[in-house]
C-alpha positions in Angstrom: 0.0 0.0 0.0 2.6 2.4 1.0 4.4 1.9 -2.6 1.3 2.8 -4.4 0.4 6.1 -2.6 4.1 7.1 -3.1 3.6 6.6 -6.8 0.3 8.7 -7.1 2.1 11.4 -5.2 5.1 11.5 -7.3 2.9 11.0 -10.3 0.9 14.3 -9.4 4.2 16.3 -8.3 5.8 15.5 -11.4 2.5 16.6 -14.0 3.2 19.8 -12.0 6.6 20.0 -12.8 7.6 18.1 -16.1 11.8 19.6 -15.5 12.5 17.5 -12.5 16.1 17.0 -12.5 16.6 15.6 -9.2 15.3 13.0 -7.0 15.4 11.7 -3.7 13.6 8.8 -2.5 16.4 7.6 0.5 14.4 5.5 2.7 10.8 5.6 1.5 10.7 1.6 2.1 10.4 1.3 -1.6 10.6 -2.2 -2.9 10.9 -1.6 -6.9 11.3 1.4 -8.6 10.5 2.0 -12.5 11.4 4.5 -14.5 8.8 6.4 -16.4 9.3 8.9 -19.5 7.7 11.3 -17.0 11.3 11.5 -15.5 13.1 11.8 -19.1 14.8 14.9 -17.2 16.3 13.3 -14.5 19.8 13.9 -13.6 20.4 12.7 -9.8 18.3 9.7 -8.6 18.6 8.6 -4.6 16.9 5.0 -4.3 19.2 4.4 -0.8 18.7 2.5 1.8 15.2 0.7 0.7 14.0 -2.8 0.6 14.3 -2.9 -3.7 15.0 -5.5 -4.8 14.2 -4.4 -8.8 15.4 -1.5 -10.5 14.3 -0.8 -14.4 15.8 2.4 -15.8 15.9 1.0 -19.2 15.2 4.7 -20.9 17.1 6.7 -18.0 19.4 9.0 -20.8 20.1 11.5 -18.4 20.8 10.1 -15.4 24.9 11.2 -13.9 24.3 10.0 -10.4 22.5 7.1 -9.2 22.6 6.2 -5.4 21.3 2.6 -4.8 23.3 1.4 -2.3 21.6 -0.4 1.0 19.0 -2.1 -0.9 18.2 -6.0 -1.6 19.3 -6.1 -5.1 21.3 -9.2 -6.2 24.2 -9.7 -8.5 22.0 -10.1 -11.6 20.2 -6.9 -11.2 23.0 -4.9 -10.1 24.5 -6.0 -14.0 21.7 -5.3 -15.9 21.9 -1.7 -14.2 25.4 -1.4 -15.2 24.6 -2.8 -18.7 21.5 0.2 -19.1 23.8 2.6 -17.7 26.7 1.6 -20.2 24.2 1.4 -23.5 23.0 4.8 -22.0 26.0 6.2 -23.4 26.1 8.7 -21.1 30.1 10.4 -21.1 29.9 13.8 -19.5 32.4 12.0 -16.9 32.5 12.0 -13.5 29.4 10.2 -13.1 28.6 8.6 -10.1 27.1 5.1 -9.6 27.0 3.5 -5.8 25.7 0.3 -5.3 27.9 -0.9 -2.1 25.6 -2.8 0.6 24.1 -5.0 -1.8 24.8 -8.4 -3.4 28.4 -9.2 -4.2 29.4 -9.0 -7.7 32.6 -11.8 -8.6 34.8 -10.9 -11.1 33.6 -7.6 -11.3 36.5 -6.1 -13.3 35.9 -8.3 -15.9 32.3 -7.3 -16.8 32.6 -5.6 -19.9 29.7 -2.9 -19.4 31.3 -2.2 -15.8 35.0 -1.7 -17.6 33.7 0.3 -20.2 31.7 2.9 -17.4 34.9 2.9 -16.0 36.7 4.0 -19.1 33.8 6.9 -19.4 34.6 8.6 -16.3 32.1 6.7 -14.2 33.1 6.8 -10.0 31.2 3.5 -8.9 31.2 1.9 -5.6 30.0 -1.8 -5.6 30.7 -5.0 -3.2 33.5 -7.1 -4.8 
């Protein structure tokens, strides 16, 4: 119930104001969180310290910082965020990714989409 009355209420704040650039949802006790073309403006997204366990950002373009750390995501969703980041394209630099307190990710520096964030600027922070 909670997660549906933050959605309407975030639904009507943003039909107010389509330029939201910046978000912070730290510790809302979200469980998922999906992106929406409503956000196509977002810049800085805080999903910290929920219970998600499912993040889908497949259209984020804009997105520089994402904060999900302290969350219940596993290994597998923690890569397909750094594979929709990395198709994202995204190479302002300096872009910021953390994802510590979740699932451990083995071999890390030899996932492809991770190196090649790495290679555009990206400053991530995830559990090896």
């Amino acid at each position: 119930m909670r997660k549906i009355i933050i959605i309407i209420s975030l639904i009507l704040s943003f039909s107010v104001n389509a330029q939201v650039t910046e978000l912070n949802l730290s510790g809302k006790q979200l469980t998922s969180f999906t992106y929406n073309d409503t956000l196509k403006n977002l810049q800085r997204l805080d999903l910290s310290d929920n219970y998600i366990q499912e993040i889908v950002i497949d259209s984020m373009k804009e997105i520089i910082y994402l904060n999900i750390s302290v969350n219940m995501l596993d290994e597998v969703s923690i890569l397909k965020i750094l594979k929709v980041l990395n198709a994202n394209g995204l190479t302002s630099g300096w872009c910021y990714l953390d994802g510590g307190s979740n699932a451990i990710i083995y071999k890390l520096n030899q996932n492809m989409d991770y190196l090649m964030l790495k290679r555009k600027r990206w400053n991530i922070t995830i559990n090896e």
